[in-house]
C-alpha positions as CSV (number, residue, x, y, z in Angstrom):
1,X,46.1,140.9,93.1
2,X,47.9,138.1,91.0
3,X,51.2,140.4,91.1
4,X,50.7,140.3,95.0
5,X,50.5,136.9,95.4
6,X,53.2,136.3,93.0
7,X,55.6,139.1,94.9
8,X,54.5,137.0,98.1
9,X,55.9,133.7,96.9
10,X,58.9,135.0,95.5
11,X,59.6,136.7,98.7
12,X,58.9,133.3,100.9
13,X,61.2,131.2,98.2
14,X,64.1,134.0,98.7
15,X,63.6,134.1,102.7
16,X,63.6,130.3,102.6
17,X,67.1,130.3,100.6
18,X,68.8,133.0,103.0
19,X,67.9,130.8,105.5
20,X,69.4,127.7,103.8
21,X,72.6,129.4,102.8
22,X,73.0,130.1,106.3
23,X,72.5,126.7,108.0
24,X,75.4,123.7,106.8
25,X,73.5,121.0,108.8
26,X,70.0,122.1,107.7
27,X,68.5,123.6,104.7
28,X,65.0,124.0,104.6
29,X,64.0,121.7,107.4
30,X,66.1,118.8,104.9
31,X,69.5,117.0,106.6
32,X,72.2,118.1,104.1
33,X,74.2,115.0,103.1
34,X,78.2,114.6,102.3
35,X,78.6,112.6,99.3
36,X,81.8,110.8,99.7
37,X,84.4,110.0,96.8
38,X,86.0,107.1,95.9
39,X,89.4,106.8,96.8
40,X,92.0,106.7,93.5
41,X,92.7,102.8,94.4
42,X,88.6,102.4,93.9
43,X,89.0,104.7,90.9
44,X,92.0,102.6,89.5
45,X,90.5,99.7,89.9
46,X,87.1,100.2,88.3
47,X,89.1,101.8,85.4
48,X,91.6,98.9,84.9
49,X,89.0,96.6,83.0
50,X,88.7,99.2,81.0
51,X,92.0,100.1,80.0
52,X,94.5,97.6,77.1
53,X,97.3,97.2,74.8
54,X,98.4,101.3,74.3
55,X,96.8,102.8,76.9
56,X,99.2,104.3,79.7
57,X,98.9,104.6,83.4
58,X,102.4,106.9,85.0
59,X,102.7,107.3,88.8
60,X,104.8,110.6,89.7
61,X,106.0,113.0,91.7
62,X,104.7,116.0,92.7
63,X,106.2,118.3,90.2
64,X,104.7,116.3,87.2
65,X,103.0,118.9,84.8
66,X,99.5,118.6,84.4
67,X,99.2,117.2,80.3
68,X,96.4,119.3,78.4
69,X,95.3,116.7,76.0
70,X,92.1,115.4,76.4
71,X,92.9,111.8,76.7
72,X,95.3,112.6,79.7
73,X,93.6,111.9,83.4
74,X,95.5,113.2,86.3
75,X,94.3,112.0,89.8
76,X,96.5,114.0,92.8
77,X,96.8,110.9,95.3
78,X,98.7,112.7,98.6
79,X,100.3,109.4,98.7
80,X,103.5,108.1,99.6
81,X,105.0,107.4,95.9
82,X,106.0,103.9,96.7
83,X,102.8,102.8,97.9
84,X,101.2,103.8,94.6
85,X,103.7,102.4,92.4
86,X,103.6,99.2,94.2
87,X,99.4,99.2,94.5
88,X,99.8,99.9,90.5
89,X,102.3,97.0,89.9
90,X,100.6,94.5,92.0
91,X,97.5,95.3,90.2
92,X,98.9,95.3,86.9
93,X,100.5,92.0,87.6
94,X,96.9,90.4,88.9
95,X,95.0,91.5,85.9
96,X,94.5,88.8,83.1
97,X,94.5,91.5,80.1
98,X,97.3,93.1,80.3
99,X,100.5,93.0,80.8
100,X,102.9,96.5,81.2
101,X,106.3,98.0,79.5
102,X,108.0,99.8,82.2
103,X,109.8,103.2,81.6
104,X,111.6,105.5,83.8
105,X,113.4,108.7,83.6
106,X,117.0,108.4,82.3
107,X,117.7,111.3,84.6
108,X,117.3,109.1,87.3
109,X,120.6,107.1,86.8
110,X,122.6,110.0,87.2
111,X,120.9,111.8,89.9
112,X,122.8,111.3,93.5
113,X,122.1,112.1,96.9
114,X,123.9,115.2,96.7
115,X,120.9,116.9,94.5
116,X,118.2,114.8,95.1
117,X,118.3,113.6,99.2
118,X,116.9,110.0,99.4
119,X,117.3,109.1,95.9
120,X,119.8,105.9,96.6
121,X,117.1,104.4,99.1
122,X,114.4,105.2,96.2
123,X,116.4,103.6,93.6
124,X,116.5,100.8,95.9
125,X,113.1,100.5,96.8
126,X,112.0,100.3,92.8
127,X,114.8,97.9,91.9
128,X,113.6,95.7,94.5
129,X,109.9,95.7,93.1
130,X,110.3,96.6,89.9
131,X,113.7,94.2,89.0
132,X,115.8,95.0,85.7
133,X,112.4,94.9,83.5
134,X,113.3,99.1,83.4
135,X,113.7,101.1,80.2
136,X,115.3,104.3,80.8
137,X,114.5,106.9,79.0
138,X,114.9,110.9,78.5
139,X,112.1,112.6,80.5
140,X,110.8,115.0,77.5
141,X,110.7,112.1,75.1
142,X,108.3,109.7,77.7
143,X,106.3,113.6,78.3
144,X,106.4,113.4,74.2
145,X,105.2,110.1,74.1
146,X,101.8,111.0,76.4
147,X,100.9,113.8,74.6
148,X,101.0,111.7,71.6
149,X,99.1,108.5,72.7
150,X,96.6,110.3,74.6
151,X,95.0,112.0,70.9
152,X,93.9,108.3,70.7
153,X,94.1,106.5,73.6
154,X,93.5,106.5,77.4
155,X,96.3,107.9,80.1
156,X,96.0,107.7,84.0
157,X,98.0,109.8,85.4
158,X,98.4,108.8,89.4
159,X,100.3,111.8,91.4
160,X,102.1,111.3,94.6
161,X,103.1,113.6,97.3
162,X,107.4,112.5,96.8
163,X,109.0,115.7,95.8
164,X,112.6,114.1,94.6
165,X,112.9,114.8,90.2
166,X,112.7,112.5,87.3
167,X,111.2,109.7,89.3
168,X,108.1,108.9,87.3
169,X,107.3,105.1,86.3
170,X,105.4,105.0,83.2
171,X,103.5,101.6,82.5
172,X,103.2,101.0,78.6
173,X,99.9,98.4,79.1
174,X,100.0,95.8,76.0
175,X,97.8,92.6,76.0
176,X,98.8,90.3,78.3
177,X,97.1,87.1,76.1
178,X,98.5,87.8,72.8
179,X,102.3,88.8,71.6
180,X,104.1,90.2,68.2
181,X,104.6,86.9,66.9
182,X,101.4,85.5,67.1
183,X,100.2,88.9,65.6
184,X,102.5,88.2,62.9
185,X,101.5,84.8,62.3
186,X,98.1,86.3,61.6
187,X,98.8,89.0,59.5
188,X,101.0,86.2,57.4
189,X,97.6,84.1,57.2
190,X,95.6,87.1,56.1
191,X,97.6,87.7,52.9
192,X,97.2,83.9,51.9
């Protein structure tokens, strides 16, 4: 008899799923509910506070390979690529931590409009927000660079939809309330 009952109750649980699987608005007389994700700008900023001197954040084109290191975060925005980069400056700039190295693609100074349509206007469009406070330099050494930092420390990697090469911006974060020659002042003191 106990086999019966148990065979009874399995059958009613598996009915009961079927019937579930089948219904998106209902399972099991319950209201199914859609749990919403933050967007990468809520994501960015919850994570800034967190992040400091050697940690990385990159925003890129669409093409950008997807790093395997562990420390490396990759966030796919489907976003025009100057919004991010400017969302990422302007918050940069805001924050009272850090402060940022900028680095860019030495390709980029020798890429025309010939093979790479709308590059001028982009050019334009990051001198204008960015200035001259640019580094440019080889592609595969900044990719070099990320694998490296990230055994250690944190990289956000923010993705846009632009699909024009060697246009990534790569913010070198540092802290913003301390320099090298106050650090070396210290270390000077230390050995006293």
């Amino acid at each position: 008899m106990n086999r019966f009952l148990i065979f009874l109750v399995l059958a009613t649980l598996c009915f009961q799923f079927a019937a579930c699987s089948k219904s998106a608005s209902k399972c099991c007389g319950l209201e199914s509910t859609t749990i919403s994700t933050p967007s990468w700008k809520d994501e960015l900023k919850t994570e800034l506070p967190l992040l400091g001197h050697r940690n990385w954040i990159v925003v890129t084109d669409m093409a950008y390979p997807l790093q395997t290191q562990q420390g490396i975060k990759t966030v796919y925005t489907n976003e025009a690529y100057m919004d991010i980069l400017d969302f990422v400056y302007k918050e940069i700039e805001k924050a009272p931590h850090i402060k940022a190295a900028i680095y860019q693609d030495k390709e980029l100074l020798s890429l025309n409009e010939k093979n790479a349509v709308g590059i001028d206007a982009l050019r334009g469009q990051m001198k204008t927000l960015l200035g001259d406070n640019r580094t440019f330099v080889p592609h595969e050494e900044l990719i070099d660079r990320l694998d490296e930092v990230s055994r250690k420390f944190n990289v956000v990697i923010l993705k846009s939809a632009l699909t024009v090469p060697y246009t990534s911006t790569f913010f070198e974060l540092d802290c913003n309330y301390w320099d090298s020659k106050r650090e070396a002042e210290l270390r000077t003191l230390m050995t006293r």
